[in-house]
N, C-alpha and C positions, 0 to 999 in steps of 0.2 A: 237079731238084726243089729249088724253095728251103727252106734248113732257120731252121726256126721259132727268132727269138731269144728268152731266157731273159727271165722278168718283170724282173729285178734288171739285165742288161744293157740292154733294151729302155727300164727307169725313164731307168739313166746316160745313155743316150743321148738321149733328149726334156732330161731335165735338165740335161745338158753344153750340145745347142746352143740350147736357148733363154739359157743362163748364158751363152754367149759372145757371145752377138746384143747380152745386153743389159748385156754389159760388165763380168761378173761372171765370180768363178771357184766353179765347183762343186767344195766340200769333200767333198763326199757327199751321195749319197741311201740312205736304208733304210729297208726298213719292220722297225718297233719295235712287238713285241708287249708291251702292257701289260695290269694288271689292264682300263683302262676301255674298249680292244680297240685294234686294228693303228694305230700309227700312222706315215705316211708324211713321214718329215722330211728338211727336203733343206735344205743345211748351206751358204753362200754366204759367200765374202768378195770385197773389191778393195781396193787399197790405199789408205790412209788407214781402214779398218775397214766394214764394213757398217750401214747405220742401218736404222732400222726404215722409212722409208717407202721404200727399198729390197725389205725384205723383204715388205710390202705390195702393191708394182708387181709383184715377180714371182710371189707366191701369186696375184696375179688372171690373170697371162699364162701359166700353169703352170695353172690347177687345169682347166680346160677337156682341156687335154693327157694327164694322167692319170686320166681318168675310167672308162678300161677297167681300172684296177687295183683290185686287190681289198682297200679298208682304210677305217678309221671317220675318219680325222682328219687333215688334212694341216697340217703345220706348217714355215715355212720360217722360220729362222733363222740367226743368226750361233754360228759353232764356239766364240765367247770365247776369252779370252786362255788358257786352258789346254785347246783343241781338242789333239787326238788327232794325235802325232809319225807319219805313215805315210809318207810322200813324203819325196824328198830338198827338197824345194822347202818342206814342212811343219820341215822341218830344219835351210834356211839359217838362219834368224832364235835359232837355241837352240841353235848349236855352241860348246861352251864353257860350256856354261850347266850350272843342275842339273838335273834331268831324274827325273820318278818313276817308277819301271820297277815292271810286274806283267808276271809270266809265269805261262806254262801249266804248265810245270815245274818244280820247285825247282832253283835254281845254289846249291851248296853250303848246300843246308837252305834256303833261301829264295827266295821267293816274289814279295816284296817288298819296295823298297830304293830309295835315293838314290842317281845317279853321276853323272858329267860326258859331256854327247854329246860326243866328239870326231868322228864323222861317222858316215852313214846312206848306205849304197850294197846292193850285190844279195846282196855276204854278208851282211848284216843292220848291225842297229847295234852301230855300233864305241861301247865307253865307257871312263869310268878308275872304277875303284872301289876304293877304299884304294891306291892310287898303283900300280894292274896295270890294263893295258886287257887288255878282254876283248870281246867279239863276240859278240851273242846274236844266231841268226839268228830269219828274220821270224816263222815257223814258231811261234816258242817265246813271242813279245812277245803278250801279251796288252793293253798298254795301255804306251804311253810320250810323258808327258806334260812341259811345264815344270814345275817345281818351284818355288815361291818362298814365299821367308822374309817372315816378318813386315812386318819391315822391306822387303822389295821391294812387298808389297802396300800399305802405306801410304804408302809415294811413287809409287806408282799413282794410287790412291787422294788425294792431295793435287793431283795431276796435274789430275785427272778433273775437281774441285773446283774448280780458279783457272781452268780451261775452260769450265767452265759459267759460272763468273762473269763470264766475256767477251763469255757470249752476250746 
């Protein structure tokens, strides 16, 4: 008897290989319930960044594919530069770096907090926080993100600027 795959595996899967046909990597797919009802967003990048008429090409090569799924809105987009730390590959790029950590449980009264990734493997993320690494595993990471100051955002953001001016 073949067993029935799961709506959420069966999404990743239409969404993985049409992402890799067309040269994309799939960050994620989920459906996201909000006030204005379910919405199905599937989270794409490739190197050099995702644009939007990326994101355009594959909502039309995609929406056909998921029409047996049960949701009001499909939306395909880019993770942006603060997408969600889950992968060791989501990882390479922010070793070293600050990094915004929320957990499900408090570590020492808190919840929530700044550290340094030093690395992301199967015991969880390894960090330094006040000059102790410690290891929260995946279990307990609610959300671990980049981090960045001020100052990193405006030379971003100045970045962004003398690029567009090229164009």
């Amino acid at each position: 008897m073949k067993q029935r795959q799961k709506p959420k595996e069966k999404l990743n899967s239409i969404a993985k290989t049409l992402a890799d046909t067309m040269g994309y990597e799939l960050v994620e797919a989920a459906f996201e319930k909000e006030h204005a009802g379910v919405y199905l967003r599937i989270y794409l990048d490739k190197p050099g960044g995702i644009t939007l008429d990326d994101c355009e090409r594959y909502h039309l090569a995609v929406a056909s594919k998921v029409e047996e799924f049960n949701y009001d809105y499909l939306e395909v987009c880019s993770p942006g530069v603060d997408r969600p730390i889950k992968t060791v590959r989501d990882a390479a790029n922010v070793i070293g770096k600050t990094v915004e950590v929320k957990l499900y449980k408090a570590l020492d009264g808190k919840k929530a907090f700044q550290a340094i990734l030093i690395k992301l493997d199967d015991e969880g993320y390894h960090l330094m926080l006040s000059g102790e690494e410690l290891t929260i595993p995946h279990s307990n990471m609610a959300l671990c993100r980049r981090y960045f100051t001020e100052e990193e955002l405006n030379k971003a953001l100045e970045q962004d600027t003398n690029q567009m001016e090229e164009i």
